[in-house]
Z-matrix of the N, CA and C atoms (Angstrom, degrees):
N
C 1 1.456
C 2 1.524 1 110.51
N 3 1.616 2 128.75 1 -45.36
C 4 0.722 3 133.91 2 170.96
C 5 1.825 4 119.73 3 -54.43
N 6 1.220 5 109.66 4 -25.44
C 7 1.297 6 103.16 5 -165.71
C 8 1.369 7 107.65 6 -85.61
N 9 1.688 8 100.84 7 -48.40
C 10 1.576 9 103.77 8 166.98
C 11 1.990 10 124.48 9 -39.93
N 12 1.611 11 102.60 10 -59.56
C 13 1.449 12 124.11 11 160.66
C 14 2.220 13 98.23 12 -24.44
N 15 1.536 14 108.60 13 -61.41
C 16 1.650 15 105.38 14 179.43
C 17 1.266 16 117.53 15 -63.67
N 18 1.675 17 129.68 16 -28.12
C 19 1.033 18 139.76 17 -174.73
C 20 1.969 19 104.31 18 -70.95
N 21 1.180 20 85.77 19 -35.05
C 22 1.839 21 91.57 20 -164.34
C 23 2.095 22 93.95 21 -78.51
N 24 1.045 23 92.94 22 -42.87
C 25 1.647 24 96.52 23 -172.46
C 26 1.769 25 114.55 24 -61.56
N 27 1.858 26 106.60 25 -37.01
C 28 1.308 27 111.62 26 163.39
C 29 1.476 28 129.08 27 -73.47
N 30 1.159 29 107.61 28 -13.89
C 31 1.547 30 113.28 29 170.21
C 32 1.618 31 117.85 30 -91.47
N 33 1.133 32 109.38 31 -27.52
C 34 1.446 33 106.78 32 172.75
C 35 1.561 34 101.60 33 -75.15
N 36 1.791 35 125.04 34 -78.16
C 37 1.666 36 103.02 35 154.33
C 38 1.434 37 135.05 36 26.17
N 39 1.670 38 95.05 37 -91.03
C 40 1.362 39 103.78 38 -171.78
C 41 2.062 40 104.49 39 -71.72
N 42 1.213 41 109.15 40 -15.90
C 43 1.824 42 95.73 41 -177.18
C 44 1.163 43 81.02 42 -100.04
N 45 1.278 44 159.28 43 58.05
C 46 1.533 45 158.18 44 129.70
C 47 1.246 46 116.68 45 -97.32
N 48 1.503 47 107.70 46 -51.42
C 49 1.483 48 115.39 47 176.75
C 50 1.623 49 130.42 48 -82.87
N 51 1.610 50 97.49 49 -13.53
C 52 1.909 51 111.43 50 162.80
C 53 1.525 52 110.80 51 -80.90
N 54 1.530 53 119.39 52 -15.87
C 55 1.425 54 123.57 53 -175.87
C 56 1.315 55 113.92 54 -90.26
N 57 1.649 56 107.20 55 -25.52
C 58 1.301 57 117.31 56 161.25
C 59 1.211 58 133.64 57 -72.90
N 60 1.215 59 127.37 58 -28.52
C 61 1.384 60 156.62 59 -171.42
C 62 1.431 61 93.53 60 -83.24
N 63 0.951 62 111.05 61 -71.00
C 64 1.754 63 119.24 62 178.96
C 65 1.584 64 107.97 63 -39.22
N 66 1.029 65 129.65 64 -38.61
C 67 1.572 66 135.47 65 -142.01
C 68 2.115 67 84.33 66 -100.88
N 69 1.227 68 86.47 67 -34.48
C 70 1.727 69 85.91 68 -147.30
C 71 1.783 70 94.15 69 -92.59
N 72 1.649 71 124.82 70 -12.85
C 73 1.557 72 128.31 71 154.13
C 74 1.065 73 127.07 72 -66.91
N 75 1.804 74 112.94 73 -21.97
C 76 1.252 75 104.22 74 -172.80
C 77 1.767 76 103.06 75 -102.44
N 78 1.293 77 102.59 76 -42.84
C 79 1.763 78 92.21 77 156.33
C 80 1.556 79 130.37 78 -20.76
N 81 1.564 80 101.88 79 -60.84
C 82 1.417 81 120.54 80 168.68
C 83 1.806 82 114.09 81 -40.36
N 84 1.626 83 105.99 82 -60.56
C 85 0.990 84 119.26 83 -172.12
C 86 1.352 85 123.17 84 -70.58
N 87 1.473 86 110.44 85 -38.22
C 88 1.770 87 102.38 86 152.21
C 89 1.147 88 127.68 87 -73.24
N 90 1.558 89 129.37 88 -31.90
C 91 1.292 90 119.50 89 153.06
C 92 1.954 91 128.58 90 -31.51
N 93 1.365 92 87.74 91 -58.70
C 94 1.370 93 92.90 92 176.40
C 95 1.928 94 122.68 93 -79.34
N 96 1.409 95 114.99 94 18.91
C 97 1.213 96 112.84 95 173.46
C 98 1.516 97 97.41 96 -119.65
N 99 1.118 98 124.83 97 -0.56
C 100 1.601 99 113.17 98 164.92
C 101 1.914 100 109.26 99 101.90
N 102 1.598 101 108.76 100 -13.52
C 103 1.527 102 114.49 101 -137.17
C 104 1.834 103 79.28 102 -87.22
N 105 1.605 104 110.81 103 178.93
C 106 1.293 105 109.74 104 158.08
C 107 1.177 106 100.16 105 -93.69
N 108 1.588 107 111.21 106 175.23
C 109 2.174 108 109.74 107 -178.03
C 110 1.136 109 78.06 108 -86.83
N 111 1.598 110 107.72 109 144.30
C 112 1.139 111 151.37 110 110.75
C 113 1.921 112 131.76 111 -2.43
N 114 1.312 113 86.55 112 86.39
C 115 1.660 114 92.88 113 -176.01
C 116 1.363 115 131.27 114 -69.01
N 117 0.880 116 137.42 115 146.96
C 118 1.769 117 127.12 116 -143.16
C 119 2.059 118 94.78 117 -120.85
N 120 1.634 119 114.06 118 -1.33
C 121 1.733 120 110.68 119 162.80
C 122 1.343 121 109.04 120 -102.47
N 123 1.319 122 91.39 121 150.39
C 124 2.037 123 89.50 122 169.64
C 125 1.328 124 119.93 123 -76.08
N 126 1.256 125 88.98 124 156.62
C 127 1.917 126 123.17 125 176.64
C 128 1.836 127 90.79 126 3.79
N 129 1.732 128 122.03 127 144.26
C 130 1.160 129 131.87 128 139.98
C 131 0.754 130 117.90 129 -34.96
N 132 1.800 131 118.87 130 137.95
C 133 1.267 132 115.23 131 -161.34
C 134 1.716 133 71.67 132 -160.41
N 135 1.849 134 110.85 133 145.74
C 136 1.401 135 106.63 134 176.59
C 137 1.213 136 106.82 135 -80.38
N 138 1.376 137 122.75 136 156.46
C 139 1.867 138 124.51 137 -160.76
C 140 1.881 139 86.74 138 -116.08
N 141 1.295 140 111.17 139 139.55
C 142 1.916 141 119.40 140 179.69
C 143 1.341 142 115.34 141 85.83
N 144 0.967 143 96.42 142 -159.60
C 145 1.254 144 108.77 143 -176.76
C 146 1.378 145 127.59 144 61.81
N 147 1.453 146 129.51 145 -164.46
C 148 1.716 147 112.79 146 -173.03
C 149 1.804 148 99.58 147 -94.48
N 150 1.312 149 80.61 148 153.55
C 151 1.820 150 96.86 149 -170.46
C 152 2.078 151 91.76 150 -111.59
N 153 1.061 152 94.43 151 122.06
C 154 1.918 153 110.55 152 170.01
C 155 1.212 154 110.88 153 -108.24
N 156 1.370 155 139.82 154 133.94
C 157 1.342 156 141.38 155 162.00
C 158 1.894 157 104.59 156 -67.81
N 159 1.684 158 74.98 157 145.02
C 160 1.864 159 92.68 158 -179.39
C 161 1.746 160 94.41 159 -84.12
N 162 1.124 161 127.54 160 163.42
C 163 1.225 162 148.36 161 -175.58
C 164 1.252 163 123.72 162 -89.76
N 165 1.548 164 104.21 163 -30.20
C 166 1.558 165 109.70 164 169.56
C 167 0.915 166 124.67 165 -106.90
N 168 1.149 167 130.82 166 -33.55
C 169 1.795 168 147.84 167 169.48
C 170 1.356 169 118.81 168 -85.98
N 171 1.357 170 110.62 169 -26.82
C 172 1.599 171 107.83 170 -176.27
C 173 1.364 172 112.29 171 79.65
N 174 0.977 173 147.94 172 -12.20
C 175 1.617 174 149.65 173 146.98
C 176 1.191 175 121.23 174 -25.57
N 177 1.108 176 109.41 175 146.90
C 178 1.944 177 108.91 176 -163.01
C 179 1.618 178 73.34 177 -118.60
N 180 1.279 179 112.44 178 136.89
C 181 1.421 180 142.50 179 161.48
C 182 1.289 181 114.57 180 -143.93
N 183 1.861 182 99.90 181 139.94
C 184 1.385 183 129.16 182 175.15
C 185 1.678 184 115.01 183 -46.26
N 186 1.254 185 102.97 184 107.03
C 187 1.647 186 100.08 185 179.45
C 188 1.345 187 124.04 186 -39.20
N 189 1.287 188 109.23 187 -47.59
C 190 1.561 189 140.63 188 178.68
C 191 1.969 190 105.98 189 -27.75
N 192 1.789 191 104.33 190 -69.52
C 193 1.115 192 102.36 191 -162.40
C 194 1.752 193 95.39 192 -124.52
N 195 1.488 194 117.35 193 30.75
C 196 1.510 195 99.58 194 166.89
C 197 1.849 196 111.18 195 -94.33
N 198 1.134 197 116.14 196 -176.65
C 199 1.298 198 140.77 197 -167.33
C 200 1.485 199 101.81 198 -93.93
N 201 1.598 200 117.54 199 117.35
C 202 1.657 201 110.68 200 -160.79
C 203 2.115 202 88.11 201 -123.18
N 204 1.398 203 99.49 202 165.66
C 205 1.390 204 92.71 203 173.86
C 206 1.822 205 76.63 204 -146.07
N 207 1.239 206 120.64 205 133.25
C 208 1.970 207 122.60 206 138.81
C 209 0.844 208 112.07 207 -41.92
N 210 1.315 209 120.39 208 156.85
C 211 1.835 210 129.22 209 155.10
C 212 1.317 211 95.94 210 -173.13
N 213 2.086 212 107.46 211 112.58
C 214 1.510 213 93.85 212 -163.36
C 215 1.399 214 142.15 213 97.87
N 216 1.517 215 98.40 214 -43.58
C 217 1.397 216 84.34 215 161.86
C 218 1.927 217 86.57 216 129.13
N 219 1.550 218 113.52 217 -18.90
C 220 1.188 219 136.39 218 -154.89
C 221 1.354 220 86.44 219 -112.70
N 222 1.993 221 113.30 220 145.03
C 223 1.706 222 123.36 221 179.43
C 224 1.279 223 77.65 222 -107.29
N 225 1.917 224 87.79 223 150.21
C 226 1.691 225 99.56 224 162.56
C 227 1.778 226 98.73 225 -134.47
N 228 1.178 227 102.23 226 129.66
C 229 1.274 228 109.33 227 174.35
C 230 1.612 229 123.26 228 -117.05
N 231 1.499 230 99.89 229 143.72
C 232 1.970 231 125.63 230 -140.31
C 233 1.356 232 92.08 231 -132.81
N 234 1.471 233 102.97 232 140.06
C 235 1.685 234 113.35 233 177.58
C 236 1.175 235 116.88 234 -101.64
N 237 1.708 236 124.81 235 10.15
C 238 1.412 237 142.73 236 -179.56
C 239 1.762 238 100.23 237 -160.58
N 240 1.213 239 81.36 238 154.69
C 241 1.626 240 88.36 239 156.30
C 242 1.422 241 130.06 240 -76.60
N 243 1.672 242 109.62 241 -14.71
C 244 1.833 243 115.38 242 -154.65
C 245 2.225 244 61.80 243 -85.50
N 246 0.612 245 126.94 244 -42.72
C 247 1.700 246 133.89 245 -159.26
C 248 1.968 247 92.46 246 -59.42
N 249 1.331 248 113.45 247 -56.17
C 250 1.538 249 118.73 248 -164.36
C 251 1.874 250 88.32 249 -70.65
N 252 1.100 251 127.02 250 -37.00
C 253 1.208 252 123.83 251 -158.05
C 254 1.588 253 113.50 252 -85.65
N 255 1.374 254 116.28 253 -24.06
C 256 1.282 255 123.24 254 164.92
C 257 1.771 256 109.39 255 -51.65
N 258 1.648 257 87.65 256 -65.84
C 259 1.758 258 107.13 257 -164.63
C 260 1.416 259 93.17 258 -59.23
N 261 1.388 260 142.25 259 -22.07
C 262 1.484 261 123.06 260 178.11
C 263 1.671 262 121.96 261 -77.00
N 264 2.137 263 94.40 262 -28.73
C 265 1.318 264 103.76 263 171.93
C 266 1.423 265 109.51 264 -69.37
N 267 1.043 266 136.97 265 -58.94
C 268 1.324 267 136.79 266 176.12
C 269 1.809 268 120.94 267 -50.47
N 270 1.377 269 108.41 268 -53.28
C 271 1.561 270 94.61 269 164.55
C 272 1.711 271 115.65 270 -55.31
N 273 1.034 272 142.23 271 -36.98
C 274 1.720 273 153.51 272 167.31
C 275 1.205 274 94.96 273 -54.53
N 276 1.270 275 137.01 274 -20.95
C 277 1.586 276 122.92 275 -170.07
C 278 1.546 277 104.77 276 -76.11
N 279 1.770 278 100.28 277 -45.64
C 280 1.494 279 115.84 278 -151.55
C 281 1.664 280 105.44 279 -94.93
């Protein structure tokens, strides 16, 4: 029991000290490429404010910083352009 008990204690150990190692090479390695680290959320995006549904996708996007087109007299706001560019093909249809 005991030996197993050493087996379990050296394996946790050693995946402690490769997780460390790991963490503390790549530090190194972005340090030494000049870059800033690498953020693990997507692209800035403004946080509050009023949320409008896109027209083609249905996505609720931040009024603030989405992509708006008139039509009418009326804003429509798009969480991409492939999104603004549809709704322009389709309003041009009709």
């Amino acid at each position: 029991m005991i030996r197993v008990l050493r087996y379990f204690l050296l394996l946790v150990l050693f995946l402690f000290a490769r997780a460390l190692l790991r963490s503390l090479f790549a530090g190194v390695r972005q340090a030494g490429s000049g870059r800033e680290p690498e953020s693990r959320q997507s692209p800035a995006s403004p946080v509050g404010g009023e949320l409008k549904k896109d027209p083609v996708c249905g996505t609720y996007v931040a009024a603030i910083g989405s992509l708006t087109r008139t039509v009418n007299g009326q804003v429509f706001y798009f969480c991409s352009a492939d999104c603004r560019d549809k709704y322009a093909h389709s309003v041009s249809r009709s």
